[in-house]
N, C-alpha and C positions, 0 to 999 in steps of 0.2 A: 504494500500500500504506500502510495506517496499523500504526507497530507503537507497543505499549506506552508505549515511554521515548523512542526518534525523532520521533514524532509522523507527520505525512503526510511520506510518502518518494516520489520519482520513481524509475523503475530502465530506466538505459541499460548497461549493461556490468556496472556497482555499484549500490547503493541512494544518492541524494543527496536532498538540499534546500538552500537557504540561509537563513543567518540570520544577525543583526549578532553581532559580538565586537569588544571594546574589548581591545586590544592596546597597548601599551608607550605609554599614552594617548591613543591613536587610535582612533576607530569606523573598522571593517573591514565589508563585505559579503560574507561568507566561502562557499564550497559545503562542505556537510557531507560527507563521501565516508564509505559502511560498503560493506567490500569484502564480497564473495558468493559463493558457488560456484551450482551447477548447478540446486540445489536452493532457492537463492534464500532461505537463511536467514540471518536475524539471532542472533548468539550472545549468549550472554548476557554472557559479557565485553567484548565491544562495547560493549553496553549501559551499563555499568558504567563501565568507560572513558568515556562519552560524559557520566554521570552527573557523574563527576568531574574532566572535563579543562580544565574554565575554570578552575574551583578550584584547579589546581597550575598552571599558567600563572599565574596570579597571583599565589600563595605563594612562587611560581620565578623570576618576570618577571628580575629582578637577574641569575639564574644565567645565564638564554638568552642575557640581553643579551650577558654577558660571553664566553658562549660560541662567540656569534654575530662579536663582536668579533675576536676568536682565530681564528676561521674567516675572515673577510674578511683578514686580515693575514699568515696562513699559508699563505692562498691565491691570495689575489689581492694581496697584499702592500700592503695600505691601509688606515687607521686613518681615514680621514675621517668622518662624521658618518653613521655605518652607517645612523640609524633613518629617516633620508632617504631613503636607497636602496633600500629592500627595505619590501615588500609581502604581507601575507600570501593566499592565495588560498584554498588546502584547508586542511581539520580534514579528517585519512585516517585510521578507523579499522580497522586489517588483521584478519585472521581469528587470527594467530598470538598475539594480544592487544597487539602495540604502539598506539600510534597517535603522528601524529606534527602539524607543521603547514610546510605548504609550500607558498614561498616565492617570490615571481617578483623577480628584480634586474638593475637595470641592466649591474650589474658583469660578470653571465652570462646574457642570453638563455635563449641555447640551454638550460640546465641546469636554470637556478634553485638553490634550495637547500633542503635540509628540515631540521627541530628534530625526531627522535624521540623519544617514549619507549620504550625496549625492556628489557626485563631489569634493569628498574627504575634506570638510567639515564639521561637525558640524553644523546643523540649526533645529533653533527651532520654532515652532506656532501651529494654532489649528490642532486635528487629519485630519480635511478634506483636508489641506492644502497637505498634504502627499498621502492621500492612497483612 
C-alpha cells in the first residue's frame, strides 16, 4: 500500500516499513508500526502524529532521557549508563492517537520498554502497557 504521508507500507497484522532515526545520537534502523482495524485504514491523526514525531523526540530528547532514567532506577533499580543498554526498535502509531517508541533492553528481555505519547504527555513502562 502507498499512503499519502507513510509512503510505501507492508501490512502483516498492522501497516509497517522501516526507516533510519537518529536517536539520543545514535543512527537506529527503526520498523514504523501504524496500527489498523478490519478495514485497513490509515487515520488521519496517524498521519499527523507520524508528520511530527521526530520533531518532538528531538525538542524532548532531554525529557525521555530523564524519564527513561527514573524508569530504569524505579524499576530495575540502576542508574548505570542507561543509553548503552536500551535500543530503540518500533515508532507504534495507535489508532486512539498516541504513538509511542519501543524499546528492547538488556535489563528486561522479556518486556522491553516503551516512551508514549498519550494525552499529551510523556509516559513510560512495559511495551504491553501501550500496544
Amino acid at each position: 500500500m502507498i499512503d499519502d504521508i507513510f509512503g510505501q507500507l507492508e501490512h502483516r497484522y498492522n501497516f509497517y516499513k522501516f526507516e533510519n532515526l537518529n536517536l539520543f545520537g545514535e543512527d537506529y534502523r527503526v520498523k514504523i508500526v501504524v496500527e489498523n482495524d478490519e478495514s485497513n485504514s490509515i487515520l488521519a491523526m496517524q498521519q499527523n502524529n507520524y508528520k511530527r514525531y521526530e520533531n518532538y523526540i528531538n525538542v524532548n530528547q532531554d525529557k525521555i532521557i530523564e524519564l527513561i532514567k527514573q524508569y530504569f532506577f524505579d524499576v530495575y533499580n540502576t542508574n548505570n549508563n542507561i543509553l548503552n543498554e536500551i535500543k530503540p526498535q518500533t515508532i507504534y502509531f495507535a489508532r486512539d492517537g498516541s504513538w509511542g517508541i519501543l524499546f528492547d533492553t538488556e535489563v528486561d528481555n522479556e518486556n522491553g520498554f516503551a516512551v508514549f505519547y498519550k494525552d499529551k504527555e510523556l509516559h513510560i513502562g512495559t511495551q504491553d502497557m501501550f500496544i
